[in-house]
Each structure stands twice: as structure tokens, then as C-alpha cells.
N, CA, C and O atoms as a GROMACS GRO file, in nm:
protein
  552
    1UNK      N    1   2.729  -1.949  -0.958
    1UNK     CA    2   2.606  -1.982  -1.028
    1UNK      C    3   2.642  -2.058  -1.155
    1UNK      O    4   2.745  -2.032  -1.217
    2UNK      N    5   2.547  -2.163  -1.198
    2UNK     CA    6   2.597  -2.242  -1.343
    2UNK      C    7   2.471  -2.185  -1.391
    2UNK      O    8   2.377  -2.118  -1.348
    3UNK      N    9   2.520  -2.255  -1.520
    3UNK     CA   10   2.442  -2.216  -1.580
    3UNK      C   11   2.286  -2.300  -1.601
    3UNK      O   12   2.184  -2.242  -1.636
    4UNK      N   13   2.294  -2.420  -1.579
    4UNK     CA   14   2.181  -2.493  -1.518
    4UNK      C   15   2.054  -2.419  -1.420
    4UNK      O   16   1.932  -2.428  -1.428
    5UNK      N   17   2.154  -2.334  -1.315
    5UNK     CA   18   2.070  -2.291  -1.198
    5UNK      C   19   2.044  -2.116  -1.284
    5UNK      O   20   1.925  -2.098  -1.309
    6UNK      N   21   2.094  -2.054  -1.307
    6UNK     CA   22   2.072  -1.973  -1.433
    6UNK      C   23   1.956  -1.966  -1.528
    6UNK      O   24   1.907  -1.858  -1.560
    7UNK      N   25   1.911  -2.084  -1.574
    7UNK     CA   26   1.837  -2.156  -1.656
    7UNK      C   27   1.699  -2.148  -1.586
    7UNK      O   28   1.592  -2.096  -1.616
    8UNK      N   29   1.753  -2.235  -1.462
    8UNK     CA   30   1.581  -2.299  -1.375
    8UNK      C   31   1.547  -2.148  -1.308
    8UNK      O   32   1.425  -2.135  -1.294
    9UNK      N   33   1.618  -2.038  -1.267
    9UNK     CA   34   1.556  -1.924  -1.230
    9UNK      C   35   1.489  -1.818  -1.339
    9UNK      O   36   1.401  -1.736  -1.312
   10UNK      N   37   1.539  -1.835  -1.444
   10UNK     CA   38   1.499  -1.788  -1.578
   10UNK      C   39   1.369  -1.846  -1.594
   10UNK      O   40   1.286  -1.766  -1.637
   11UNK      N   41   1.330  -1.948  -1.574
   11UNK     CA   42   1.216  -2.030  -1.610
   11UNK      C   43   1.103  -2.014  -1.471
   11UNK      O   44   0.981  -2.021  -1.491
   12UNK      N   45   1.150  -1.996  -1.352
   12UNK     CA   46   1.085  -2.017  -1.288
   12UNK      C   47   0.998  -1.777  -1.257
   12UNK      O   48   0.901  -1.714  -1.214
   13UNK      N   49   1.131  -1.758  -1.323
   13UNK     CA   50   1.054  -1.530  -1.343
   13UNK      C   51   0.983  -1.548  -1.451
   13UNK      O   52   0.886  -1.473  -1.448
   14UNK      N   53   0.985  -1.626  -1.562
   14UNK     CA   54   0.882  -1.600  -1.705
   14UNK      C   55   0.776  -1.683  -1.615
   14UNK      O   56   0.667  -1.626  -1.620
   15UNK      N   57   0.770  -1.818  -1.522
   15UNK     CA   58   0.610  -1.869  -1.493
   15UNK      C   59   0.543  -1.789  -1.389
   15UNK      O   60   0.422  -1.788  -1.368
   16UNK      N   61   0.663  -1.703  -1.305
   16UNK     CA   62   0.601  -1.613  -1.206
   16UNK      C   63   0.536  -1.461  -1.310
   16UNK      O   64   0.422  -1.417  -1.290
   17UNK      N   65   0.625  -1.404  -1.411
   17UNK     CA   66   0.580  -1.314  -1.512
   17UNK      C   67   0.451  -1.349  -1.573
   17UNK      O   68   0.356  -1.272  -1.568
   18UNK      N   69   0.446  -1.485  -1.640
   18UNK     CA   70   0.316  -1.506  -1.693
   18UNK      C   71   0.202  -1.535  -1.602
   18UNK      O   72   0.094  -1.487  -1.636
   19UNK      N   73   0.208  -1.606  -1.491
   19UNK     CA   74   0.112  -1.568  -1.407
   19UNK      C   75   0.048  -1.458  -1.328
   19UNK      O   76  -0.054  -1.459  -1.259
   20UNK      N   77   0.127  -1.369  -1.352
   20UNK     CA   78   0.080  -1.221  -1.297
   20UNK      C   79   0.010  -1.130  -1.401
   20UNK      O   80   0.038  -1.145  -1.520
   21UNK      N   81  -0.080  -1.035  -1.363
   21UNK     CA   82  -0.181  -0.936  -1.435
   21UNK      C   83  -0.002  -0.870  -1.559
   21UNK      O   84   0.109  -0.824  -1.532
   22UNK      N   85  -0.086  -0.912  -1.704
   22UNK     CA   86  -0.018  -0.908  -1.783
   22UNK      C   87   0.041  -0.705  -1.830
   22UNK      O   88  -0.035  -0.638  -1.901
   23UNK      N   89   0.177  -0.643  -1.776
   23UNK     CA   90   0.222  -0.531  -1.748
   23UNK      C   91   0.212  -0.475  -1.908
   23UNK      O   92   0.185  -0.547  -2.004
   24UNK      N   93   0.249  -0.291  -1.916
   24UNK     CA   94   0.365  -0.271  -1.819
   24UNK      C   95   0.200  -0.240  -1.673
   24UNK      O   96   0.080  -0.239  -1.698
   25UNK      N   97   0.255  -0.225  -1.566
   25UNK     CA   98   0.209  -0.140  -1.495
   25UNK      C   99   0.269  -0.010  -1.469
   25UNK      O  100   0.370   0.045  -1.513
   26UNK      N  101   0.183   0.026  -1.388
   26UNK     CA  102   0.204   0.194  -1.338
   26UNK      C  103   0.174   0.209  -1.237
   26UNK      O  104   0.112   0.115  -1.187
   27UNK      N  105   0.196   0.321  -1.158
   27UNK     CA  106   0.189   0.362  -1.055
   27UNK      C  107   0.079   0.498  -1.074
   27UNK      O  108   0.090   0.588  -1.157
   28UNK      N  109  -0.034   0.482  -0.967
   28UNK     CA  110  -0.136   0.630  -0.946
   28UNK      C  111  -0.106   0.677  -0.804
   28UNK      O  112  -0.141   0.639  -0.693
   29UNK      N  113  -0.006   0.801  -0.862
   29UNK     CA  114  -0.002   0.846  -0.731
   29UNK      C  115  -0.077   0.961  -0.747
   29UNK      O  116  -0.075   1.037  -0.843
   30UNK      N  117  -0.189   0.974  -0.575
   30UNK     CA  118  -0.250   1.087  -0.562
   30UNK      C  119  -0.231   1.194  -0.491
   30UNK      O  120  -0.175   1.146  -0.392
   31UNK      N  121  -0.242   1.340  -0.468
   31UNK     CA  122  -0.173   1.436  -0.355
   31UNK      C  123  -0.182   1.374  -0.250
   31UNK      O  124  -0.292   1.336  -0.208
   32UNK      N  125  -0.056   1.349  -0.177
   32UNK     CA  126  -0.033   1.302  -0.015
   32UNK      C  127  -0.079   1.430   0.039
   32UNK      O  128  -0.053   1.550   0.025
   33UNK      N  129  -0.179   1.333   0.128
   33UNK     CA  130  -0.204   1.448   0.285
   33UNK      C  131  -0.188   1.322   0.390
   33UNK      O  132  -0.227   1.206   0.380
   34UNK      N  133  -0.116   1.389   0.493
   34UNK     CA  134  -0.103   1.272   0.594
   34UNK      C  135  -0.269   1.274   0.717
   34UNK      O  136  -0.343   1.367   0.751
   35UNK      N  137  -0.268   1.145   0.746
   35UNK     CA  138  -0.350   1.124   0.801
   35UNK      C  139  -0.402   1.211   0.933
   35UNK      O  140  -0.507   1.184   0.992
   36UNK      N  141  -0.311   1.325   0.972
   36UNK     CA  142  -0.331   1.436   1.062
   36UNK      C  143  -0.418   1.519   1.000
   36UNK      O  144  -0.505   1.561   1.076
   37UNK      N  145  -0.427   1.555   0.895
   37UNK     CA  146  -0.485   1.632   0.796
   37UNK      C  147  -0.644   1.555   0.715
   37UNK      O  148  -0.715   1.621   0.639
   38UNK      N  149  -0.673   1.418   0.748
   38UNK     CA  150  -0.723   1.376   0.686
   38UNK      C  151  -0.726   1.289   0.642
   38UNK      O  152  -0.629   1.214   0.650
   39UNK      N  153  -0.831   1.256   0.576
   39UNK     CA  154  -0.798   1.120   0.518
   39UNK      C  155  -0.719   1.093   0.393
   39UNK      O  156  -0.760   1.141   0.287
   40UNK      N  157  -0.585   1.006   0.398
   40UNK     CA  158  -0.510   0.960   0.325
   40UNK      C  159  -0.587   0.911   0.208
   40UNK      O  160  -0.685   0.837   0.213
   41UNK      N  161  -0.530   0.960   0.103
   41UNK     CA  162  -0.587   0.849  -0.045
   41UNK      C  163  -0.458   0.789  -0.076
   41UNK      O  164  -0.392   0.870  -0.140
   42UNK      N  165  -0.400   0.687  -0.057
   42UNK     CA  166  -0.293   0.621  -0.109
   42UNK      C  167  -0.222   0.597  -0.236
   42UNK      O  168  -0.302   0.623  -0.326
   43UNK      N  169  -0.128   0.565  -0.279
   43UNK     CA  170  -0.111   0.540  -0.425
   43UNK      C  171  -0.172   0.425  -0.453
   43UNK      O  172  -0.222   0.369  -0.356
   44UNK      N  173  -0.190   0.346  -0.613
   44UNK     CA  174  -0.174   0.249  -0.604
   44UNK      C  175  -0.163   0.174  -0.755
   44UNK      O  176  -0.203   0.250  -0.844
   45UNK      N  177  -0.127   0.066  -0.795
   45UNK     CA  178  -0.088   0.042  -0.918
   45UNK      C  179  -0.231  -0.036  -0.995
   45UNK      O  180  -0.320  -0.112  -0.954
   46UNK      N  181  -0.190   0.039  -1.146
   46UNK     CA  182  -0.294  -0.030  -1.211
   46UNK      C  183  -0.221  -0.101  -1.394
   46UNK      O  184  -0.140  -0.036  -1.461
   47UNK      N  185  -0.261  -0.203  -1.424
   47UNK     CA  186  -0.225  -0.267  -1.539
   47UNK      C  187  -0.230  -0.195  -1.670
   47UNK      O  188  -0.325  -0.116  -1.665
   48UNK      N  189  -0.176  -0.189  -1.770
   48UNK     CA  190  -0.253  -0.212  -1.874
   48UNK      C  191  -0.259  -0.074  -1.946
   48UNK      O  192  -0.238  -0.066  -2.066
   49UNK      N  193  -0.287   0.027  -1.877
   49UNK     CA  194  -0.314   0.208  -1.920
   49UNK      C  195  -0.225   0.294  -1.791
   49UNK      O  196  -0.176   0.256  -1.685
   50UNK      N  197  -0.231   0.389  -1.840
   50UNK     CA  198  -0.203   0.512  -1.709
   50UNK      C  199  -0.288   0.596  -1.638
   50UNK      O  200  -0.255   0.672  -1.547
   51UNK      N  201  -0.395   0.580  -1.683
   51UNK     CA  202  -0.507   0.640  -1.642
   51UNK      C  203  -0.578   0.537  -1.597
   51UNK      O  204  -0.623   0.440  -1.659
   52UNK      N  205  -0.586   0.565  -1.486
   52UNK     CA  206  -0.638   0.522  -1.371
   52UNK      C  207  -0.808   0.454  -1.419
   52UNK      O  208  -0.846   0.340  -1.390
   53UNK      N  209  -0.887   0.552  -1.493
   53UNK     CA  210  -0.983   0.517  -1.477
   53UNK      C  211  -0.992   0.389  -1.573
   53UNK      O  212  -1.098   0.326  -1.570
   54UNK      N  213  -0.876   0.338  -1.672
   54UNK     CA  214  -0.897   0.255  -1.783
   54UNK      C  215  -0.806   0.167  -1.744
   54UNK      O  216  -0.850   0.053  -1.757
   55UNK      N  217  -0.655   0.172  -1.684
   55UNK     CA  218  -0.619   0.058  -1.638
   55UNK      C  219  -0.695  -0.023  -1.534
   55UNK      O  220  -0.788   0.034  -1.477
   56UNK      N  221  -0.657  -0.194  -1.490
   56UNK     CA  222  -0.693  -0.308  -1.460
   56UNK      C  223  -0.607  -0.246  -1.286
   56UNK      O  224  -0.484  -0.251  -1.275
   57UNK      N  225  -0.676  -0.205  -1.196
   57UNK     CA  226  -0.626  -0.168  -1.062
   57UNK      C  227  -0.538  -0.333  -0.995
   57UNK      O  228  -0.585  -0.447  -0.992
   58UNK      N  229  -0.424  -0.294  -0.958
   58UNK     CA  230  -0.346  -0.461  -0.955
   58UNK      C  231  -0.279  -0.480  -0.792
   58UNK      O  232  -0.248  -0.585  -0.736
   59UNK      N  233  -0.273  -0.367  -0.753
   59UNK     CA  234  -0.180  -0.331  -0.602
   59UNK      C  235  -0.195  -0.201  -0.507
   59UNK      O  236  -0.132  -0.095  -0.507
   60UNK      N  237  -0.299  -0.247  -0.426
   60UNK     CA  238  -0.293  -0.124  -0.316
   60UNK      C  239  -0.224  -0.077  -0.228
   60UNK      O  240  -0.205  -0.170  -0.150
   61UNK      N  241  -0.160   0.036  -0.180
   61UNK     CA  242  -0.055   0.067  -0.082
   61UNK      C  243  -0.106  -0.014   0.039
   61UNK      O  244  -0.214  -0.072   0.039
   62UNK      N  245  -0.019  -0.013   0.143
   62UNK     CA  246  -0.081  -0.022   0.239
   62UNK      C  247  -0.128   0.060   0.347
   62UNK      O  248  -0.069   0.167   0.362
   63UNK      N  249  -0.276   0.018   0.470
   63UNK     CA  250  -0.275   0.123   0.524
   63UNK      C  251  -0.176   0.174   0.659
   63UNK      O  252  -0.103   0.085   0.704
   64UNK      N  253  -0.170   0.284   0.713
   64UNK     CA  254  -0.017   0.308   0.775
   64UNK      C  255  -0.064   0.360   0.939
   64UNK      O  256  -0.045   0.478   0.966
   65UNK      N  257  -0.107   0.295   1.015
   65UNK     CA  258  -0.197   0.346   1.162
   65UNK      C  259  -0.078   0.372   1.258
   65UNK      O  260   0.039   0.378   1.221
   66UNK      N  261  -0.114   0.384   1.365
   66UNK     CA  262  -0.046   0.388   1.508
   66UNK      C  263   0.094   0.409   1.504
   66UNK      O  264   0.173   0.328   1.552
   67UNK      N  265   0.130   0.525   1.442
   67UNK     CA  266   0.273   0.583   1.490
   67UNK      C  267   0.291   0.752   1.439
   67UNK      O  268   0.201   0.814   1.382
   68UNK      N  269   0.390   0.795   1.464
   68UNK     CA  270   0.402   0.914   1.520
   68UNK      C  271   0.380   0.974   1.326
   68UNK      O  272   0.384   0.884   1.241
   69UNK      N  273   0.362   1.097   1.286
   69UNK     CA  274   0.394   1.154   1.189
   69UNK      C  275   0.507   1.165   1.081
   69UNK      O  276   0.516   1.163   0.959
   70UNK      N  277   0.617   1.184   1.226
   70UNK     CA  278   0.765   1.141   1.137
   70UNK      C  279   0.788   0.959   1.107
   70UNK      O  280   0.876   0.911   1.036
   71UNK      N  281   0.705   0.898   1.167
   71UNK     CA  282   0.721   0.727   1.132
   71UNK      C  283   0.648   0.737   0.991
   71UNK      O  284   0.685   0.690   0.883
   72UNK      N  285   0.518   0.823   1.027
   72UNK     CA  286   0.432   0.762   0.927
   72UNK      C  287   0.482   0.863   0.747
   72UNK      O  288   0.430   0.833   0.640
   73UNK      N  289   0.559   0.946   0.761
   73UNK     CA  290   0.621   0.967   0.626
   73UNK      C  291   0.708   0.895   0.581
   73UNK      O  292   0.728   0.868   0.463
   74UNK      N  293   0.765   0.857   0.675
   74UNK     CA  294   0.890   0.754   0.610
   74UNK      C  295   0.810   0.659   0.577
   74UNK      O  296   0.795   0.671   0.455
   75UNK      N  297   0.738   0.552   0.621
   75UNK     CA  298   0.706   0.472   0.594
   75UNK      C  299   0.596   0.450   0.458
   75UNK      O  300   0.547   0.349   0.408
   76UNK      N  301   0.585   0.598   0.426
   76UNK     CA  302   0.466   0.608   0.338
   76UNK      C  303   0.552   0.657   0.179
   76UNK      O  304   0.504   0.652   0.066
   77UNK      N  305   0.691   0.705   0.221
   77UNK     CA  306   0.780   0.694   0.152
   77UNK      C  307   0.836   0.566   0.090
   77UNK      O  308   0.844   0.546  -0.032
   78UNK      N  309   0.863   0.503   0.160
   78UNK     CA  310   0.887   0.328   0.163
   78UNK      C  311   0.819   0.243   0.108
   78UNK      O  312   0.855   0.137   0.057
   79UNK      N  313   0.695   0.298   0.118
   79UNK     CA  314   0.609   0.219   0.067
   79UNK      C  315   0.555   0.268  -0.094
   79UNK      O  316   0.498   0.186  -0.166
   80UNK      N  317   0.574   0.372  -0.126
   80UNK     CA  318   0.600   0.451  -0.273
   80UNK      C  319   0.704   0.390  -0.336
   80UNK      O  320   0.708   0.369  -0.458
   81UNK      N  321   0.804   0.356  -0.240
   81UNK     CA  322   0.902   0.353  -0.356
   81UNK      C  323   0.914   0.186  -0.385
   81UNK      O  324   0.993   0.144  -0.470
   82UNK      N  325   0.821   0.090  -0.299
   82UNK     CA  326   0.801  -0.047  -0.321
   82UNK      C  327   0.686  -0.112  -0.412
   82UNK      O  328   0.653  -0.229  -0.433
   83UNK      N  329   0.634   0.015  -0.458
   83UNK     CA  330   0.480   0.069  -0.575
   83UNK      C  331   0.602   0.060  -0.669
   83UNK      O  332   0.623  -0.042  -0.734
   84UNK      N  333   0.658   0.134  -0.674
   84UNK     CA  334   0.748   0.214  -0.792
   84UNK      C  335   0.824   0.101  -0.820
   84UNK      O  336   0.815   0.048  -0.931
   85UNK      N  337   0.888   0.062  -0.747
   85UNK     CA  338   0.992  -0.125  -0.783
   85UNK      C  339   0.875  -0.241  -0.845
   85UNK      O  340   0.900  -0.342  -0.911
   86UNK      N  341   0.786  -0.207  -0.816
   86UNK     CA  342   0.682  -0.344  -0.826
   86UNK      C  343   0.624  -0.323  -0.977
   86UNK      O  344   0.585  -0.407  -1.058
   87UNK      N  345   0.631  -0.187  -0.985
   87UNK     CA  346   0.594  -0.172  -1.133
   87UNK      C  347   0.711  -0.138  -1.232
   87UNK      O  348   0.685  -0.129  -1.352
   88UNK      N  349   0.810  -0.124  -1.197
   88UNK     CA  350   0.943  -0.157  -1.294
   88UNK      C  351   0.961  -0.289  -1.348
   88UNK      O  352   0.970  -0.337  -1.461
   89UNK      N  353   0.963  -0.353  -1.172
   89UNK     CA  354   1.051  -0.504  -1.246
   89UNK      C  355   0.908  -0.570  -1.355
   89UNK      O  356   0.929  -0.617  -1.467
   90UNK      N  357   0.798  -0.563  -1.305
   90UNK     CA  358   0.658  -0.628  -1.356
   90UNK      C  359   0.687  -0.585  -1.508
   90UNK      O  360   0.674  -0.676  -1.591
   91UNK      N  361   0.731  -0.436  -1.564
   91UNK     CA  362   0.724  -0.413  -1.713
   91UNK      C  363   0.894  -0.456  -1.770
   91UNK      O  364   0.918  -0.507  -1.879
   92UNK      N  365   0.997  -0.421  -1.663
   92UNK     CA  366   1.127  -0.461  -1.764
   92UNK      C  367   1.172  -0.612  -1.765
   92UNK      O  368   1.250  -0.656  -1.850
   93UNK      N  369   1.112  -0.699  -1.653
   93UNK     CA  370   1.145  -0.808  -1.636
   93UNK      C  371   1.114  -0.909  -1.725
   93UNK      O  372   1.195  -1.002  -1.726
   94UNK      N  373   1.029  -0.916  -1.794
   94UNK     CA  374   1.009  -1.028  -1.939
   94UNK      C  375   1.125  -0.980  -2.018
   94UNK      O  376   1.226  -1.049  -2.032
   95UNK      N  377   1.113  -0.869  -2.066
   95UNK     CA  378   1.213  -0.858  -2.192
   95UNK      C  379   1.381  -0.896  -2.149
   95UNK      O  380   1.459  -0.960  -2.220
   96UNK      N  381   1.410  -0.837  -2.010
   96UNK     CA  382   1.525  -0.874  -1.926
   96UNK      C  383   1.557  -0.998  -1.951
   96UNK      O  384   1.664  -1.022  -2.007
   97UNK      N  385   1.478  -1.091  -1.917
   97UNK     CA  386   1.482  -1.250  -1.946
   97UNK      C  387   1.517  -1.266  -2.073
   97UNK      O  388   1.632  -1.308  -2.079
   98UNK      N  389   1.448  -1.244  -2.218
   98UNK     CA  390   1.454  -1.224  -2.305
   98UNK      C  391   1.589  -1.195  -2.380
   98UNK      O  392   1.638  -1.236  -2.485
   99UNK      N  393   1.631  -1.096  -2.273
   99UNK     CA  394   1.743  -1.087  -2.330
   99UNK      C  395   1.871  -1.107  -2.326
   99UNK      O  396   1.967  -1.072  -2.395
  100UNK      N  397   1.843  -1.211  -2.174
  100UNK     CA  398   1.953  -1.292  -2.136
  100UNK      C  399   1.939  -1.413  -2.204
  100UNK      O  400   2.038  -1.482  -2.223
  101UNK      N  401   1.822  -1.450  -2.245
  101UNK     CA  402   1.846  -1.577  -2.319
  101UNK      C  403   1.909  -1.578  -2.458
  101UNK      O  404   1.974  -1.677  -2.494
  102UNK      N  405   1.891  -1.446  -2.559
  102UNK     CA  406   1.927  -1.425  -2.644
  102UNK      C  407   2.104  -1.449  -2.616
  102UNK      O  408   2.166  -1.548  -2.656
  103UNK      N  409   2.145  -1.373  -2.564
  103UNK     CA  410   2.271  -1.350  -2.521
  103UNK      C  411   2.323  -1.462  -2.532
  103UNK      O  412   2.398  -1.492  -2.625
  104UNK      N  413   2.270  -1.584  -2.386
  104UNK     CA  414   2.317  -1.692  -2.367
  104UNK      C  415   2.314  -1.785  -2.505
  104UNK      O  416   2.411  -1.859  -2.518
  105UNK      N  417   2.218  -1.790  -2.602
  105UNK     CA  418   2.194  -1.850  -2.711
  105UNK      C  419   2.321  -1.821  -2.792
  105UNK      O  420   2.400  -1.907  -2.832
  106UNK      N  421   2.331  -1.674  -2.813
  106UNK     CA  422   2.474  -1.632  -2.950
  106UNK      C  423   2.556  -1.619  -2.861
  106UNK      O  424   2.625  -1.520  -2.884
  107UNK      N  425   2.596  -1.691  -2.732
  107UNK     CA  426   2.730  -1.743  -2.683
  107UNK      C  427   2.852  -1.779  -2.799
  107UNK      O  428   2.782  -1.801  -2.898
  108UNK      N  429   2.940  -1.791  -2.827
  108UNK     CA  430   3.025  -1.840  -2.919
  108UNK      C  431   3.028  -2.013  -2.876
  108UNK      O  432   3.030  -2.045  -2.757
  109UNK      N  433   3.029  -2.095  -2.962
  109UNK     CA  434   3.057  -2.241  -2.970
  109UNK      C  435   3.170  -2.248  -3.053
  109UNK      O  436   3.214  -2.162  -3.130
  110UNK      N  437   3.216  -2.370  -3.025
  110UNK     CA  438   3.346  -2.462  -3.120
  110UNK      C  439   3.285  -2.448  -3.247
  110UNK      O  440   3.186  -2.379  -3.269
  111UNK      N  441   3.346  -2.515  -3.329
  111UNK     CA  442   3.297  -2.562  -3.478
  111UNK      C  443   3.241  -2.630  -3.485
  111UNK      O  444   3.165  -2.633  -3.582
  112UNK      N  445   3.240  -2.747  -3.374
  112UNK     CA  446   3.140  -2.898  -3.368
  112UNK      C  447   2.995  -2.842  -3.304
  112UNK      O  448   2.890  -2.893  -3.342
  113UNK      N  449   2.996  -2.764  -3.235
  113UNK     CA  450   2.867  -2.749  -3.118
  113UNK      C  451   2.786  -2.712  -3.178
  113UNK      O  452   2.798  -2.615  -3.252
  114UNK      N  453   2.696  -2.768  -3.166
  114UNK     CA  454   2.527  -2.700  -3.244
  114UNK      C  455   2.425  -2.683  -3.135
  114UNK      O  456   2.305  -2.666  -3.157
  115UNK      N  457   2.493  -2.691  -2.990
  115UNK     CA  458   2.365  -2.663  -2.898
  115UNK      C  459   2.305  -2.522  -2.909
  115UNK      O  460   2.318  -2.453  -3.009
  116UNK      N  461   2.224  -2.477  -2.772
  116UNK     CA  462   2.180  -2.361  -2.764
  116UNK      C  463   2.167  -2.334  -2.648
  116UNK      O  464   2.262  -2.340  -2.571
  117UNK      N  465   2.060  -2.303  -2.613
  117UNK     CA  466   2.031  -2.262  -2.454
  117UNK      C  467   2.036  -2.363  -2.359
  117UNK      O  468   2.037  -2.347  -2.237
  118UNK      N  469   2.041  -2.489  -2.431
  118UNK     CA  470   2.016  -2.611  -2.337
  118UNK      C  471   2.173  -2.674  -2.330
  118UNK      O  472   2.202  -2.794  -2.336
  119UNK      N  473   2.228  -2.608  -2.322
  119UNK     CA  474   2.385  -2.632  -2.297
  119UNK      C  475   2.468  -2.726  -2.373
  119UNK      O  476   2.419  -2.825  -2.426
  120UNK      N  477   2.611  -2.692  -2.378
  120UNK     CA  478   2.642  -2.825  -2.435
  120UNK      C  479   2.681  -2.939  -2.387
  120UNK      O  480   2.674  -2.951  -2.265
  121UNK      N  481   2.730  -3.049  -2.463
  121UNK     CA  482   2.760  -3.173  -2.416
  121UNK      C  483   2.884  -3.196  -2.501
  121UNK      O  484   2.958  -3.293  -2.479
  122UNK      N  485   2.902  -3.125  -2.579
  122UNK     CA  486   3.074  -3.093  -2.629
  122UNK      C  487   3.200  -3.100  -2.587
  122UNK      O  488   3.207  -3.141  -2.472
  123UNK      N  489   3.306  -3.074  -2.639
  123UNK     CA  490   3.400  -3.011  -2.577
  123UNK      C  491   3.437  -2.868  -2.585
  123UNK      O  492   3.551  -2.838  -2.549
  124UNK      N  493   3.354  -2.773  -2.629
  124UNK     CA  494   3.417  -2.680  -2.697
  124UNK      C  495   3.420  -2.584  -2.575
  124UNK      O  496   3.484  -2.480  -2.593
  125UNK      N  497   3.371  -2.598  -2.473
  125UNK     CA  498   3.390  -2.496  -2.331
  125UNK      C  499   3.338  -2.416  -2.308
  125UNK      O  500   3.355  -2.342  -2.212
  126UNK      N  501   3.183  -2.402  -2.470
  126UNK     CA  502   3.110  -2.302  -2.392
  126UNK      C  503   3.034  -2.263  -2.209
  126UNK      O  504   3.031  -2.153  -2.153
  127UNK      N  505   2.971  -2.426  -2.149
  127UNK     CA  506   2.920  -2.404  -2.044
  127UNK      C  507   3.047  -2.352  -1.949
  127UNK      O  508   3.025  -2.290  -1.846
  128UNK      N  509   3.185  -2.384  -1.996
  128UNK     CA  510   3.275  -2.288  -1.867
  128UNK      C  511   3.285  -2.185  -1.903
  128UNK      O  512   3.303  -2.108  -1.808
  129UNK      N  513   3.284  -2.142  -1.987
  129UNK     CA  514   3.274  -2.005  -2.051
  129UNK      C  515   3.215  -1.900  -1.994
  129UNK      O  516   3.259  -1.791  -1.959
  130UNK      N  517   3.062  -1.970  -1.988
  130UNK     CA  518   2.944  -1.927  -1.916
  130UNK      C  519   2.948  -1.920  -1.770
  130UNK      O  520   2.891  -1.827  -1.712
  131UNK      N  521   3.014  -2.013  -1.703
  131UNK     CA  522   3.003  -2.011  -1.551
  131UNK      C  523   3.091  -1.949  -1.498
  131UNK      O  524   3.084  -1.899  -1.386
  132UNK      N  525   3.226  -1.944  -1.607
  132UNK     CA  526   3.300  -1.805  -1.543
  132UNK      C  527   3.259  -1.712  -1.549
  132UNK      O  528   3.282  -1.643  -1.450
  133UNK      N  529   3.171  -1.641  -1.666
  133UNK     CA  530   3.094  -1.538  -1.697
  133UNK      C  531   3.009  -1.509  -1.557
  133UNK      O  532   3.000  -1.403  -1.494
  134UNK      N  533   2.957  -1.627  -1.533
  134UNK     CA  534   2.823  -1.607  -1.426
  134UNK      C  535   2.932  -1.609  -1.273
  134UNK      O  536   2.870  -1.541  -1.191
  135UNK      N  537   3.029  -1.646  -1.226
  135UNK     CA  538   3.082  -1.570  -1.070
  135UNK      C  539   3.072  -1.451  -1.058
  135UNK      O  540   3.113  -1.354  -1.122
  136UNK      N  541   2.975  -1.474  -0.914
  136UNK     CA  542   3.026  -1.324  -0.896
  136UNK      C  543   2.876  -1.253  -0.891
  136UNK      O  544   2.823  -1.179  -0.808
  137UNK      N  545   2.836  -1.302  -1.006
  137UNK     CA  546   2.682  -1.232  -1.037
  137UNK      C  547   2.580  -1.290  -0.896
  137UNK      O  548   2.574  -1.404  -0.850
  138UNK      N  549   2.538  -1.220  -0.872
  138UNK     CA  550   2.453  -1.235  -0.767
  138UNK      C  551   2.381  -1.111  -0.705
  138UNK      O  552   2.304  -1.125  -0.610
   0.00000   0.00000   0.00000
């Protein structure tokens, strides 16, 4: 990875971040009863508060039909814990960015270099610096 392509994915999670219902979110989970028992109330995520009735509702589980009991826990498991990822990355992922750019910014430069995030054109070796830094990462 360079740091160019580093850059354009950084830019392209803050326009996907800012276009999405502004976090953190949360997760409402309600007592599971499986659909043998009744009718399922699902989890589901809401913006903004934790209480359900004041957060901005943003992501409904999905519904889980035609398979056996032991399919349909796992899958209702699976699907909790893709609630639960969706509302992590949605609240840690701006500042994450944030704080890779910081990072990348107080990189060390030569004595001549006065760039920043927008790389240099120097000699002083910060961008290899950086791209050795970045193998590997993936």
C-alpha cells in the first residue's frame, strides 16, 4: 500500500462517514424469543441517543424464515453481531481516520521538507518511510 492509495481510501471512509446518519450509534436489543415461541421482535440500531424512544432508528435486523431452529439461532446470532460491528465502526471510524491523519502529518521530515499529508516531493524519504511503514498492513 502507498501512501497515495492510503490517502484516496481515507478520503473516500470520511465521504462514506459523512454521508451516513451522523453516529455514535447503538444497538436496541430486545428479549429474544425465537419464532417457535412467537413473534420475534428483532434488534435494531438507532442514531444519536440510547434510548430507543429518542434516538433517529437507522438499521433493522433482518427477517429470518424457512429453516430449522438450530439455523435460525445461529443466524440470528450473526446477525447481532453484524448490528454490533455496524455500530462500532459507524462511532470509532471518524476519529480512527483522524487519527491516522494526525500521525501521518507529525511523520518526521528532513530539515528542508515542509510538506504534510499531501506528501513530499523532497528528498528527505519521508513517503518511503511511510510505505515501508504501510507493508503488510492490510
Amino acid at each position: 500500500m502507498t501512501l497515495d492509495n492510503l490517502l484516496k481510501e481515507l478520503d473516500e471512509s470520511d465521504a462514506a462517514c459523512g454521508a451516513a446518519t451522523e453516529g455514535p450509534w447503538y444497538m436496541v436489543e430486545l428479549p429474544r424469543r425465537t419464532h417457535y415461541q412467537g413473534e420475534y421482535l428483532p434488534p435494531y440500531v438507532v442514531a444519536g441517543n440510547r434510548d430507543p424512544h429518542l434516538g433517529k432508528p437507522v438499521i433493522d435486523a433482518v427477517e429470518i424464515d424457512d429453516c430449522t431452529e438450530e439455523e435460525y439461532n445461529e443466524l440470528l446470532d450473526q446477525s447481532d453481531a453484524d448490528l454490533k460491528f455496524c455500530c462500532s465502526a459507524r462511532t470509532q471510524l471518524p476519529r480512527r481516520n483522524r487519527q491516522l491523519r494526525t500521525l501521518i502529518d507529525a511523520w518526521p521530515h528532513g530539515e528542508t521538507c515542509d510538506s504534510k499529508i499531501t506528501g513530499c516531493s523532497c528528498d528527505c524519504g519521508r513517503n518511503e518511510h511511510i510505505a515501508k511503514a504501510l507493508e503488510g498492513v492490510r
